[in-house]
PQR file of N, CA, C, O and H, with PARSE charges and radii, in Angstrom:
ATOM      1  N   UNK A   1      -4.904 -13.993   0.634 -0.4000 1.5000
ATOM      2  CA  UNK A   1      -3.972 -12.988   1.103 -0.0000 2.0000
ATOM      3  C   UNK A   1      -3.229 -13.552   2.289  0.5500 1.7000
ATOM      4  O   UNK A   1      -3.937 -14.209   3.053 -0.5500 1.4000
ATOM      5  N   UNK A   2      -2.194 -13.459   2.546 -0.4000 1.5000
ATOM      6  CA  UNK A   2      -1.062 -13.701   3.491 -0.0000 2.0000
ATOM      7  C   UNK A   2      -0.772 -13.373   4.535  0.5500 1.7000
ATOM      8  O   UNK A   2      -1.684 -12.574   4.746 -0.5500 1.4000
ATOM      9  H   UNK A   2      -1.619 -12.926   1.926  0.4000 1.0000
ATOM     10  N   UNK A   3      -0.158 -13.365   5.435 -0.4000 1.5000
ATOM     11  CA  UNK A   3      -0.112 -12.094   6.430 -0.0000 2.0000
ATOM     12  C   UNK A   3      -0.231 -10.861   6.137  0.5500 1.7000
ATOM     13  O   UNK A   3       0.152 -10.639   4.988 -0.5500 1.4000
ATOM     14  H   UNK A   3       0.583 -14.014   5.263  0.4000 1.0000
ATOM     15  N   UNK A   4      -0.619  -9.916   6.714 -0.4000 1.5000
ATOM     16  CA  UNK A   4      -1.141  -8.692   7.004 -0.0000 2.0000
ATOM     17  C   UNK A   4      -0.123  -7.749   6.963  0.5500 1.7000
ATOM     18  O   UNK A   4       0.176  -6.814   6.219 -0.5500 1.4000
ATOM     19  H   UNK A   4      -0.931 -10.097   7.647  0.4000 1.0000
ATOM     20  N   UNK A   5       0.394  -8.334   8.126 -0.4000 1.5000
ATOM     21  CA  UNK A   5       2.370  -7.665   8.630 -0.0000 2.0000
ATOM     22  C   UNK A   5       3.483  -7.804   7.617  0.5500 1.7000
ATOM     23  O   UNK A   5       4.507  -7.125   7.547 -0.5500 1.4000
ATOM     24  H   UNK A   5       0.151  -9.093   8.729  0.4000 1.0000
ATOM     25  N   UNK A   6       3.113  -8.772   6.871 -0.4000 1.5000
ATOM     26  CA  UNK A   6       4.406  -8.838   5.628 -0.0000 2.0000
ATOM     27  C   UNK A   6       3.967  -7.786   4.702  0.5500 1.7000
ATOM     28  O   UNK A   6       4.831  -7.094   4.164 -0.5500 1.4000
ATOM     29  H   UNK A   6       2.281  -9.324   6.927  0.4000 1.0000
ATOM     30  N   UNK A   7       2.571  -7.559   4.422 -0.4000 1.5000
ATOM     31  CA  UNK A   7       2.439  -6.663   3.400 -0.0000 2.0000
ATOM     32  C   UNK A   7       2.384  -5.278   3.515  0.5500 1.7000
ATOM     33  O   UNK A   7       2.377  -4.430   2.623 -0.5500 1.4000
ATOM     34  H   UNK A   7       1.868  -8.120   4.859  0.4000 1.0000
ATOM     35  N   UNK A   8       2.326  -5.087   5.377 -0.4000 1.5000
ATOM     36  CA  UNK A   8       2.687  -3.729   5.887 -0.0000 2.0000
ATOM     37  C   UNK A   8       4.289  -3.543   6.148  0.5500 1.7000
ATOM     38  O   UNK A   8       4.673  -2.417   6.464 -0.5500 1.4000
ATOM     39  H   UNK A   8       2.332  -5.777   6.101  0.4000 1.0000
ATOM     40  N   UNK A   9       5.333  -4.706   6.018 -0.4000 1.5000
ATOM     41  CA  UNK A   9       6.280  -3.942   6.105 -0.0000 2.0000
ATOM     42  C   UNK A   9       7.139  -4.074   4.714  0.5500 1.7000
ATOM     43  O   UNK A   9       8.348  -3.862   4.614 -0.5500 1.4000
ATOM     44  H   UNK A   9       5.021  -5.621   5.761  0.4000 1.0000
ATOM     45  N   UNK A  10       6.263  -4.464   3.679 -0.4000 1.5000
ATOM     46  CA  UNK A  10       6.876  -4.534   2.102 -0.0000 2.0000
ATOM     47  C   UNK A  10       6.328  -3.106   1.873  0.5500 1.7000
ATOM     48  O   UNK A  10       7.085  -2.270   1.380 -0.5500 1.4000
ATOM     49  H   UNK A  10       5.282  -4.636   3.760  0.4000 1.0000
ATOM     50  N   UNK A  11       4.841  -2.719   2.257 -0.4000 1.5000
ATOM     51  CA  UNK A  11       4.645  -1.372   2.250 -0.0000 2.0000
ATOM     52  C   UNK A  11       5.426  -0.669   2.693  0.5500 1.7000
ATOM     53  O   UNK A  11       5.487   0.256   1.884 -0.5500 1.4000
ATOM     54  H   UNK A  11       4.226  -3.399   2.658  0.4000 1.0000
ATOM     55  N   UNK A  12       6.131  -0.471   3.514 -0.4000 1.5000
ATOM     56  CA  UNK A  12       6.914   0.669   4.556 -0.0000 2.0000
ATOM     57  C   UNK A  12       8.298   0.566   3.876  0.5500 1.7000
ATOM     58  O   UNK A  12       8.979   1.524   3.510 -0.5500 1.4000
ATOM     59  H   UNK A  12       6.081  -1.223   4.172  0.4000 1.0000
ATOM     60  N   UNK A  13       8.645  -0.899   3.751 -0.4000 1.5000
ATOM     61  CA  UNK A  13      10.166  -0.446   2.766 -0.0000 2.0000
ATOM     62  C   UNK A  13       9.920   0.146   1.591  0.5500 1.7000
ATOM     63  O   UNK A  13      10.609   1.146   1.388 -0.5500 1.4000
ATOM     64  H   UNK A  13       8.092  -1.677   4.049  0.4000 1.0000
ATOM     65  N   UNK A  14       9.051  -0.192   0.633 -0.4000 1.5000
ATOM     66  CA  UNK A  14       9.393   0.405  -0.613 -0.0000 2.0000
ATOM     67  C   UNK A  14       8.991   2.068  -0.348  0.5500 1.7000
ATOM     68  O   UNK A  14       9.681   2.879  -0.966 -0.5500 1.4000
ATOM     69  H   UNK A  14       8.491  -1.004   0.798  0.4000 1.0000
ATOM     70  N   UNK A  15       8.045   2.531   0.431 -0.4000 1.5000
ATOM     71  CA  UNK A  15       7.754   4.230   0.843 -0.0000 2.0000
ATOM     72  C   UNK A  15       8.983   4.760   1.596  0.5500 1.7000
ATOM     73  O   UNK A  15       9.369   5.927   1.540 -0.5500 1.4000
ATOM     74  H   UNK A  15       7.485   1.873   0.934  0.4000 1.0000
ATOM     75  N   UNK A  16       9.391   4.059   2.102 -0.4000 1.5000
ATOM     76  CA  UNK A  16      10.790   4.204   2.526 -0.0000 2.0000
ATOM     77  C   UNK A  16      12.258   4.872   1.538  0.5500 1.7000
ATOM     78  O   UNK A  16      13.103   5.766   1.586 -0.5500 1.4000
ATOM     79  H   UNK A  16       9.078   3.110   2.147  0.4000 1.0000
ATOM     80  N   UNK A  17      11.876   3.878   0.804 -0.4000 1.5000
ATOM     81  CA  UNK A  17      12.930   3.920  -0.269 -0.0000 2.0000
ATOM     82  C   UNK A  17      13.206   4.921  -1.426  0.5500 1.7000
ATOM     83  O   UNK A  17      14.232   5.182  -2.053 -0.5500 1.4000
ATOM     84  H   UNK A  17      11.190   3.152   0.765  0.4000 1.0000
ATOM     85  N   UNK A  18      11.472   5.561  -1.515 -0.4000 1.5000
ATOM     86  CA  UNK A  18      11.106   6.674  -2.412 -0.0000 2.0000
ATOM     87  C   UNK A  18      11.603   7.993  -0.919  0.5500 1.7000
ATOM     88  O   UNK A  18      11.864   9.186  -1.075 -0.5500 1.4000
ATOM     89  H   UNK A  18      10.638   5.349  -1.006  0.4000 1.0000
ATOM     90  N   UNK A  19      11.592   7.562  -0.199 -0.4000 1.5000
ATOM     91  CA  UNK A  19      12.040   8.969   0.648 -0.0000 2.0000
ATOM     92  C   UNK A  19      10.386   9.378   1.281  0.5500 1.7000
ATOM     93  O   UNK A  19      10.288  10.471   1.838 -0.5500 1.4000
ATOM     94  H   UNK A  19      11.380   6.593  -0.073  0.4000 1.0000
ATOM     95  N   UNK A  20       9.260   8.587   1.192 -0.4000 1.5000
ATOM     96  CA  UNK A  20       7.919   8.901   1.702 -0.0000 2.0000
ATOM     97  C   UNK A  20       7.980   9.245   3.114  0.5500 1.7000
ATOM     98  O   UNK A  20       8.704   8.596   3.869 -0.5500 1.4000
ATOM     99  H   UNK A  20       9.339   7.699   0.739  0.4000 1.0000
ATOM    100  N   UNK A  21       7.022  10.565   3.672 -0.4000 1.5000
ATOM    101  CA  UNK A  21       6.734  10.117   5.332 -0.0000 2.0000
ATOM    102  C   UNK A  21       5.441   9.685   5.324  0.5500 1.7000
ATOM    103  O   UNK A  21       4.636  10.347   5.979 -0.5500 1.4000
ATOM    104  H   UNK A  21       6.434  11.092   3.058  0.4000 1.0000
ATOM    105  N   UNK A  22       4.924   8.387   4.522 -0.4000 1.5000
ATOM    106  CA  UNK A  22       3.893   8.420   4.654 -0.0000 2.0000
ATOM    107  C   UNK A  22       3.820   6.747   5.203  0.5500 1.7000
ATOM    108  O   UNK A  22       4.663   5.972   4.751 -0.5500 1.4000
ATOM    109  H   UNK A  22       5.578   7.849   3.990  0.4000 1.0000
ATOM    110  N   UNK A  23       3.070   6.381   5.916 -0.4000 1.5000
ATOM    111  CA  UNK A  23       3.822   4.518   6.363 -0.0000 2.0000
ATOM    112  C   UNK A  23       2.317   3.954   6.043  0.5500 1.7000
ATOM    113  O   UNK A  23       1.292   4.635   6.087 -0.5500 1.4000
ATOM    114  H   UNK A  23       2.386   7.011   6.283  0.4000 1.0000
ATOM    115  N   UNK A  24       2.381   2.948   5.804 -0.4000 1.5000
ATOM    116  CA  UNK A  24       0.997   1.938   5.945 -0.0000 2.0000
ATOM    117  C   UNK A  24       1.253   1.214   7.640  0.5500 1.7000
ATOM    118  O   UNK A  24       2.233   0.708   8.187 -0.5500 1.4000
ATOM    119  H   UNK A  24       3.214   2.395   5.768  0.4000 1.0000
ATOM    120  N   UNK A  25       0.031   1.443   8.014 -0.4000 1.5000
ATOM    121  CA  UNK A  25      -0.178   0.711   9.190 -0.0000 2.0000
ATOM    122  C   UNK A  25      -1.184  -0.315   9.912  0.5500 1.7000
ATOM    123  O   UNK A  25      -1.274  -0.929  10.975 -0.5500 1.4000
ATOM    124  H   UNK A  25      -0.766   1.854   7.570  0.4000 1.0000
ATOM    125  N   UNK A  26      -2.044  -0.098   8.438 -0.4000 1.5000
ATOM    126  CA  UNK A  26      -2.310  -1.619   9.300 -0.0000 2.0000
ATOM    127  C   UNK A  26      -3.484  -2.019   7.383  0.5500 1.7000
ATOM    128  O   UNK A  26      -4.360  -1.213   7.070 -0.5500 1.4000
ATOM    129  H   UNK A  26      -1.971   0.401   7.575  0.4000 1.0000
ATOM    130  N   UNK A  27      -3.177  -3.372   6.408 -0.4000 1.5000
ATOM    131  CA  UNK A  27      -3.961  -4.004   5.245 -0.0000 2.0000
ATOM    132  C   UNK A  27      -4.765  -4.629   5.745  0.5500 1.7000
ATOM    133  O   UNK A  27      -4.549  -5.407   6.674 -0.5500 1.4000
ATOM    134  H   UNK A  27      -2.465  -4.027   6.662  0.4000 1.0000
ATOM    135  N   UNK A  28      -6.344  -4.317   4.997 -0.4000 1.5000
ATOM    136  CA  UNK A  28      -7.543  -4.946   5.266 -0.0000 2.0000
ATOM    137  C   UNK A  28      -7.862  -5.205   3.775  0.5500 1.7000
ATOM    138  O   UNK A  28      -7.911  -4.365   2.877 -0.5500 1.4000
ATOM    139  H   UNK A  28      -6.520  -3.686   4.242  0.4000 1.0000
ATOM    140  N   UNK A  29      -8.109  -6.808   3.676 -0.4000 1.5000
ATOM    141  CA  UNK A  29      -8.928  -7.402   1.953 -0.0000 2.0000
ATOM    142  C   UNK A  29     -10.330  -7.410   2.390  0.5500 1.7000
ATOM    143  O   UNK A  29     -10.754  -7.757   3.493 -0.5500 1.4000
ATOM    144  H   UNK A  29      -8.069  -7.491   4.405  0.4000 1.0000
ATOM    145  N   UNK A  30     -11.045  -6.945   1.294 -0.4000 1.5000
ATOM    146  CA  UNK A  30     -12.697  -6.811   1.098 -0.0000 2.0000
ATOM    147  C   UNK A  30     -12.315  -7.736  -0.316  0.5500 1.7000
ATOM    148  O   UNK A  30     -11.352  -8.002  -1.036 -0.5500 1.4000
ATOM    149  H   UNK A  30     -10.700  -6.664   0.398  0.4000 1.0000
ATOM    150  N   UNK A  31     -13.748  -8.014  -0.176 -0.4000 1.5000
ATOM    151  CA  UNK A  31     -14.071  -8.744  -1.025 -0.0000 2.0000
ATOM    152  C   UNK A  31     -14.045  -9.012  -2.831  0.5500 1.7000
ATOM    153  O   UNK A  31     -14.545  -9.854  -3.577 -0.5500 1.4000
ATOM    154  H   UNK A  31     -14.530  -7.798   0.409  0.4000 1.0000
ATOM    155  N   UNK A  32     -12.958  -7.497  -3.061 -0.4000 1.5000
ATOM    156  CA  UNK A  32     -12.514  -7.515  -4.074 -0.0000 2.0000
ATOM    157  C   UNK A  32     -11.516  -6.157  -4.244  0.5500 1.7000
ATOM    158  O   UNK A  32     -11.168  -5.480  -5.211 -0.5500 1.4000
ATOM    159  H   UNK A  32     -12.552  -6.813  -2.455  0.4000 1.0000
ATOM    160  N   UNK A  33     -11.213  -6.114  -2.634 -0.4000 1.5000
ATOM    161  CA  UNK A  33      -9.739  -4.700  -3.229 -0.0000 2.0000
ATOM    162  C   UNK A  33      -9.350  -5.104  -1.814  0.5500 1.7000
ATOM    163  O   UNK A  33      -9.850  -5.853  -0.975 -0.5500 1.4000
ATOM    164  H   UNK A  33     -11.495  -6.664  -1.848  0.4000 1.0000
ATOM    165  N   UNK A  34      -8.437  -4.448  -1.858 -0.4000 1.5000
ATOM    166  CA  UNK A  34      -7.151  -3.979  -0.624 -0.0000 2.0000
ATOM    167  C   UNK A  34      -7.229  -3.089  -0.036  0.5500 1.7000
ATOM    168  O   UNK A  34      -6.746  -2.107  -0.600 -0.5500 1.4000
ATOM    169  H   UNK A  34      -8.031  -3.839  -2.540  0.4000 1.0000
ATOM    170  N   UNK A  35      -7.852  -2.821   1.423 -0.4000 1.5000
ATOM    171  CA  UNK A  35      -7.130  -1.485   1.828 -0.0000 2.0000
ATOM    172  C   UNK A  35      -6.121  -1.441   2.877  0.5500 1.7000
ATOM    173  O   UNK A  35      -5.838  -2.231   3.777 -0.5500 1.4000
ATOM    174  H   UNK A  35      -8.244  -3.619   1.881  0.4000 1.0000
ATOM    175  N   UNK A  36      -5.449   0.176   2.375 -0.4000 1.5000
ATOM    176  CA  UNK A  36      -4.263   0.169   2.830 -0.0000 2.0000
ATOM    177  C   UNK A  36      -4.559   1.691   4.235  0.5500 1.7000
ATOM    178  O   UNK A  36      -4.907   2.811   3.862 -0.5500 1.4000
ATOM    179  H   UNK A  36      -5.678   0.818   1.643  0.4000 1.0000
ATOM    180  N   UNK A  37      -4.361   1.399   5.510 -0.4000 1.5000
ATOM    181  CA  UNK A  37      -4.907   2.119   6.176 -0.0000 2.0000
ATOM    182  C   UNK A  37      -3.002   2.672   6.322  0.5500 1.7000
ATOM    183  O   UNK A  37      -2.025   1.984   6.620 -0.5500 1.4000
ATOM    184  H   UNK A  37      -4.079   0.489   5.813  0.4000 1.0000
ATOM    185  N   UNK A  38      -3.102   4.294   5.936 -0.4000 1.5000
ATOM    186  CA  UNK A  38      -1.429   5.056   6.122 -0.0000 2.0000
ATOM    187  C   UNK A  38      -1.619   5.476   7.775  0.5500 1.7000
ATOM    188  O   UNK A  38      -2.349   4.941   8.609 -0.5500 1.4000
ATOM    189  H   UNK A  38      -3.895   4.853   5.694  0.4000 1.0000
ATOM    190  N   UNK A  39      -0.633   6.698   7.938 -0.4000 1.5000
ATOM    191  CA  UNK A  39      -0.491   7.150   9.058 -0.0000 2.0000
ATOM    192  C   UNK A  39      -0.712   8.524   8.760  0.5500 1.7000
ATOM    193  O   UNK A  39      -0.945   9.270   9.711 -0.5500 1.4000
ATOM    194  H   UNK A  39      -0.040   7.133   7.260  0.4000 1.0000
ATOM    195  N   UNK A  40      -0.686   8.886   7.862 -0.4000 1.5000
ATOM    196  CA  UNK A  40      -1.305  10.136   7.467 -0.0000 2.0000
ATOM    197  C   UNK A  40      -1.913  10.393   6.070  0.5500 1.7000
ATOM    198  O   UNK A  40      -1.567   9.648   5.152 -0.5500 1.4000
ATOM    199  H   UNK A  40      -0.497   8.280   7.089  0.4000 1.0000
ATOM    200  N   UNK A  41      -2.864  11.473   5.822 -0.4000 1.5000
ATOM    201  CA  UNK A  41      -3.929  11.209   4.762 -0.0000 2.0000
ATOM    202  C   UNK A  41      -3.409  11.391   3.591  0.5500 1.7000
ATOM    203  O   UNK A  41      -2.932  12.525   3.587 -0.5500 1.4000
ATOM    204  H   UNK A  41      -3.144  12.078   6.568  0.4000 1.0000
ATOM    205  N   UNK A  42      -3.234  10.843   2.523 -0.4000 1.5000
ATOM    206  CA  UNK A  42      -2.168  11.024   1.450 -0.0000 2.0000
ATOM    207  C   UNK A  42      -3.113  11.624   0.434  0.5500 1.7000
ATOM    208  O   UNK A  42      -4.279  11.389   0.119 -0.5500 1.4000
ATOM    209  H   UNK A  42      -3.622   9.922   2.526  0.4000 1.0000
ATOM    210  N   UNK A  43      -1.913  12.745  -0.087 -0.4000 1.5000
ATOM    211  CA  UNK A  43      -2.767  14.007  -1.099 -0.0000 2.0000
ATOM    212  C   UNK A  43      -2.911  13.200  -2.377  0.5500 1.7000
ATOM    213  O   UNK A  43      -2.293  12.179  -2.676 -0.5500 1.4000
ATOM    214  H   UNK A  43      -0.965  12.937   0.169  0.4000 1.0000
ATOM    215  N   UNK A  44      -3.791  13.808  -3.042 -0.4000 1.5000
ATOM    216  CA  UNK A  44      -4.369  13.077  -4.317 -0.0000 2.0000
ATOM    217  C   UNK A  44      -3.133  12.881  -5.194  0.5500 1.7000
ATOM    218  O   UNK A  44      -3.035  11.765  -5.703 -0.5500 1.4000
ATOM    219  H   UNK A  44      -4.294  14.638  -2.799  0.4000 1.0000
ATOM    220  N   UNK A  45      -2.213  13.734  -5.447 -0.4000 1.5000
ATOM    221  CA  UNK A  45      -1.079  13.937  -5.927 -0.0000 2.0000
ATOM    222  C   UNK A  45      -0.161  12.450  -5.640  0.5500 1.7000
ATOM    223  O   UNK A  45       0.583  11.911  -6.459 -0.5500 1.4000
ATOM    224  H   UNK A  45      -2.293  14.640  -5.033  0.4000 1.0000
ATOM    225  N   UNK A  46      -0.285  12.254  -5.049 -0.4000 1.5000
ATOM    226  CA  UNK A  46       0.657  10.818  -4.399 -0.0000 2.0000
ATOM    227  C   UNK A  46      -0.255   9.518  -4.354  0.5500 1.7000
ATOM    228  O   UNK A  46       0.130   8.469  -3.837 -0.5500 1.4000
ATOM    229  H   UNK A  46      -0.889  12.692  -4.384  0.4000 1.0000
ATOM    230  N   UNK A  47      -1.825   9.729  -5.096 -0.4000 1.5000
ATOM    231  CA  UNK A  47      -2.034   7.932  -4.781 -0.0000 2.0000
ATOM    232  C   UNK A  47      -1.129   7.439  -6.349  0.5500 1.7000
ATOM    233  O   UNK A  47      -0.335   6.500  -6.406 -0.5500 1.4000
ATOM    234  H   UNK A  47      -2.138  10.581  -5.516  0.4000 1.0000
ATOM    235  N   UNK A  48      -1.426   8.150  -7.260 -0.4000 1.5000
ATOM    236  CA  UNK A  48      -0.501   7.052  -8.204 -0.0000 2.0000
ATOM    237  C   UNK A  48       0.722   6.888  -7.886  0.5500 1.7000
ATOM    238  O   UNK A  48       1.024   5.824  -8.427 -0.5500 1.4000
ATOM    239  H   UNK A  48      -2.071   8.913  -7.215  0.4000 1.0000
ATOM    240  N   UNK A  49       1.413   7.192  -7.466 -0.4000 1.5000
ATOM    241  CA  UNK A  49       2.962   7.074  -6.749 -0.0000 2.0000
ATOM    242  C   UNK A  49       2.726   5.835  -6.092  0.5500 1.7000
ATOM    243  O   UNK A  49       2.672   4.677  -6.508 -0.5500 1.4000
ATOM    244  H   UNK A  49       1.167   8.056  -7.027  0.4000 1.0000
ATOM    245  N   UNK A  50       2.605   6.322  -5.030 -0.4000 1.5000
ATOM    246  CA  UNK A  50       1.797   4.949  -4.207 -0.0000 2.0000
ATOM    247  C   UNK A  50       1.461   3.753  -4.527  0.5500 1.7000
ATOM    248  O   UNK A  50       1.853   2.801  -3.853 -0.5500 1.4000
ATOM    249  H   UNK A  50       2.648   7.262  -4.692  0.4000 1.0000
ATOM    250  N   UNK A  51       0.522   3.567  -5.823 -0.4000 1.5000
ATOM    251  CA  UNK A  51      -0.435   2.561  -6.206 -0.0000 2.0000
ATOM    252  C   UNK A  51       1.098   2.014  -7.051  0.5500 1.7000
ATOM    253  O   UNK A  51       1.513   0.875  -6.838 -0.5500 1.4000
ATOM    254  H   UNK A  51       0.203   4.341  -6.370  0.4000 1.0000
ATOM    255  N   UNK A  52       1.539   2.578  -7.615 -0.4000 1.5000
ATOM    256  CA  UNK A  52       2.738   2.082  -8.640 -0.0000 2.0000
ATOM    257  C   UNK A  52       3.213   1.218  -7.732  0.5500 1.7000
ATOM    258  O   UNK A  52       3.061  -0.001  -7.803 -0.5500 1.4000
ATOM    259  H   UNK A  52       1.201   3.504  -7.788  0.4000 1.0000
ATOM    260  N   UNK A  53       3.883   1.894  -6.727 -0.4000 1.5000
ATOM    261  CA  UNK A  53       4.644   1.415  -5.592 -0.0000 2.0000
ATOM    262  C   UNK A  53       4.332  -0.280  -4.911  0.5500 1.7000
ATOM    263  O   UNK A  53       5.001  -1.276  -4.637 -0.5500 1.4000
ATOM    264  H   UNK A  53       4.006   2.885  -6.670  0.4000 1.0000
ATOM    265  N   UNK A  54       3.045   0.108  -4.866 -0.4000 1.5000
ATOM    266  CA  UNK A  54       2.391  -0.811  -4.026 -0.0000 2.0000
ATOM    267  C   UNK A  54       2.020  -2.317  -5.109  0.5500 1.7000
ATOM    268  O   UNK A  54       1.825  -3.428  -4.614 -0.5500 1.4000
ATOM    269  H   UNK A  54       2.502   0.918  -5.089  0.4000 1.0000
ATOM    270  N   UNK A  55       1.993  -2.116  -6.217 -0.4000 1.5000
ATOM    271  CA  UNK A  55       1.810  -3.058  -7.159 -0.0000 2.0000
ATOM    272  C   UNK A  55       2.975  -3.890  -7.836  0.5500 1.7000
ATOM    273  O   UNK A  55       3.019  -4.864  -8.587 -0.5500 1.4000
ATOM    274  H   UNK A  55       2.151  -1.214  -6.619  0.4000 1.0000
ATOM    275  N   UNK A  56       3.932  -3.028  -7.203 -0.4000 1.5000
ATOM    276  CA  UNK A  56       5.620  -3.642  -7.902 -0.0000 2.0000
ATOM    277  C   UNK A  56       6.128  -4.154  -6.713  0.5500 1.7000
ATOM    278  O   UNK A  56       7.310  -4.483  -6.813 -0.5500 1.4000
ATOM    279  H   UNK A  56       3.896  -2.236  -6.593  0.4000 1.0000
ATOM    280  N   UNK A  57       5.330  -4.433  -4.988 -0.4000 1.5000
ATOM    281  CA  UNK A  57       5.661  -5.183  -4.324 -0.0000 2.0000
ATOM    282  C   UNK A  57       5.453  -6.591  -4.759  0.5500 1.7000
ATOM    283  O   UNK A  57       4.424  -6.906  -5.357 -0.5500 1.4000
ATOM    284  H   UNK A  57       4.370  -4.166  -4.908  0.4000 1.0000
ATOM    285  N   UNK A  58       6.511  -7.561  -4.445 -0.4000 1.5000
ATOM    286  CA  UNK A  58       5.780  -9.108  -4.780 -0.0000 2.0000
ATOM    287  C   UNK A  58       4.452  -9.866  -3.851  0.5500 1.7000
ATOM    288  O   UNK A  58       3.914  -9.765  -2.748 -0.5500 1.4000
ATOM    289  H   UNK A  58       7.346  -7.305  -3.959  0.4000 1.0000
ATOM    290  N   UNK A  59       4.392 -10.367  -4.637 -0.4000 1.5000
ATOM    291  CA  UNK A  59       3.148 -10.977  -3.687 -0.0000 2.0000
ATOM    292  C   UNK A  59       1.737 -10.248  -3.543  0.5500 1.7000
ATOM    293  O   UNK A  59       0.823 -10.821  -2.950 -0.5500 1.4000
ATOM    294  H   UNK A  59       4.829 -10.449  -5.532  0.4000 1.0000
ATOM    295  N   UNK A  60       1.597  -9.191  -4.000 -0.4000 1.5000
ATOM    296  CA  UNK A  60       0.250  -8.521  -3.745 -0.0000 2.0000
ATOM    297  C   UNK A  60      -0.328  -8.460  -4.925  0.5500 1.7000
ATOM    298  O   UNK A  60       0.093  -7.739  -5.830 -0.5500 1.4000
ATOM    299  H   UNK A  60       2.339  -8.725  -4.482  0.4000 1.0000
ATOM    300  N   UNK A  61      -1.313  -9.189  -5.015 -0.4000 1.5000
ATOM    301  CA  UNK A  61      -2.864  -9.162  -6.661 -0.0000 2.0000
ATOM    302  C   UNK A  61      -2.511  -7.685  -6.917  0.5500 1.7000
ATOM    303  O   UNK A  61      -2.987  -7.034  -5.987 -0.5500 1.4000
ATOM    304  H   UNK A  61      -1.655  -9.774  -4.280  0.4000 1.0000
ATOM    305  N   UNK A  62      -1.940  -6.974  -7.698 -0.4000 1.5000
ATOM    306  CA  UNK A  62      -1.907  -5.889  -8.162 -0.0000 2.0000
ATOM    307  C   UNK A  62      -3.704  -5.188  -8.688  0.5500 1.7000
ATOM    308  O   UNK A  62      -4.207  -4.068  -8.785 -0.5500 1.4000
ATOM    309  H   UNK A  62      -1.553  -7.503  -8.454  0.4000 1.0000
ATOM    310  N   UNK A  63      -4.190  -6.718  -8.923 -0.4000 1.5000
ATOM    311  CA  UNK A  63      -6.044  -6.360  -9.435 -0.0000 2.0000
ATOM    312  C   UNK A  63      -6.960  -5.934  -8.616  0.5500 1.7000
ATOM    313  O   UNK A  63      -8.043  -5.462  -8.960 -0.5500 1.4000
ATOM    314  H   UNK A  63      -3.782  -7.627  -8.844  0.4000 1.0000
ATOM    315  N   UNK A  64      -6.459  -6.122  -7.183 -0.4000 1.5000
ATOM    316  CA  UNK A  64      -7.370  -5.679  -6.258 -0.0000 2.0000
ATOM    317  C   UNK A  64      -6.644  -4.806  -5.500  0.5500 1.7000
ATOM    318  O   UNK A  64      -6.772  -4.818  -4.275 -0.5500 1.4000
ATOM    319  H   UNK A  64      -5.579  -6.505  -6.903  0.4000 1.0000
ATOM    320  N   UNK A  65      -5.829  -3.978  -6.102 -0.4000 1.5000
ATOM    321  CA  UNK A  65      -5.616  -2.454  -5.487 -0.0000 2.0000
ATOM    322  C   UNK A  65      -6.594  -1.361  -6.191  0.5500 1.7000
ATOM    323  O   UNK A  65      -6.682  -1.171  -7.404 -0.5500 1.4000
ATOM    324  H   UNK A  65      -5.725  -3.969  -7.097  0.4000 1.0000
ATOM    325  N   UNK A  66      -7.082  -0.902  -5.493 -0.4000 1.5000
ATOM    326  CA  UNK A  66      -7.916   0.456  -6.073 -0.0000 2.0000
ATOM    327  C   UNK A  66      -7.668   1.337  -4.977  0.5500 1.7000
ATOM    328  O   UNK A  66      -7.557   1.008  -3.796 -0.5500 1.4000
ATOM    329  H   UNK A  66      -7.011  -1.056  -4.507  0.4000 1.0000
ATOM    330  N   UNK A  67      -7.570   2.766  -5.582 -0.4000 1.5000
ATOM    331  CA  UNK A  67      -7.269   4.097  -4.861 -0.0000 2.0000
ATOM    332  C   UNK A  67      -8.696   4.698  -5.348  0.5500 1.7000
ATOM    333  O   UNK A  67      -9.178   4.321  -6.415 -0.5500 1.4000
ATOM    334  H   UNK A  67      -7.660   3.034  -6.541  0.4000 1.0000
ATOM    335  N   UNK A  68      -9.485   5.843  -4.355 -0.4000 1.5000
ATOM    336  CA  UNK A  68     -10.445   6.716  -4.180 -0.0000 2.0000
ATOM    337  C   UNK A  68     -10.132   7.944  -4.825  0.5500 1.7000
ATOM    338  O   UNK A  68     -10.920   8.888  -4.770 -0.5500 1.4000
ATOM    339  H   UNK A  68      -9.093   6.150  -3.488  0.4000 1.0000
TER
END
């Protein structure tokens, strides 16, 4: 994984772009997923939005995104 900051502000443009107030602020890799720490708690309704979102950025293993 790459910088941290590139993948928090590829996060923030594309939530941006959907019109989100929701921001990523700070990516942590475990040992086989991604997490994405927001700025506010995002309703169940919006992780697939999100996860779409977040997987059609370049550069990010789309395999080690998982949502709760």
């Amino acid at each position: 994984m790459g910088s941290a900051s590139v993948y928090v502000i590829n996060i923030n443009r594309a939530l941006k772009n959907i019109k989100s107030d929701i921001l990523g602020d700070y990516v942590q890799r475990e040992s086989t997923s991604i997490i994405i720490f927001t700025n506010k708690v995002v309703l169940s309704s919006n992780f697939q939005t999100i996860e779409k979102i977040i997987k059609n950025i370049e550069n990010i293993n789309s395999d080690n995104i998982k949502t709760s």
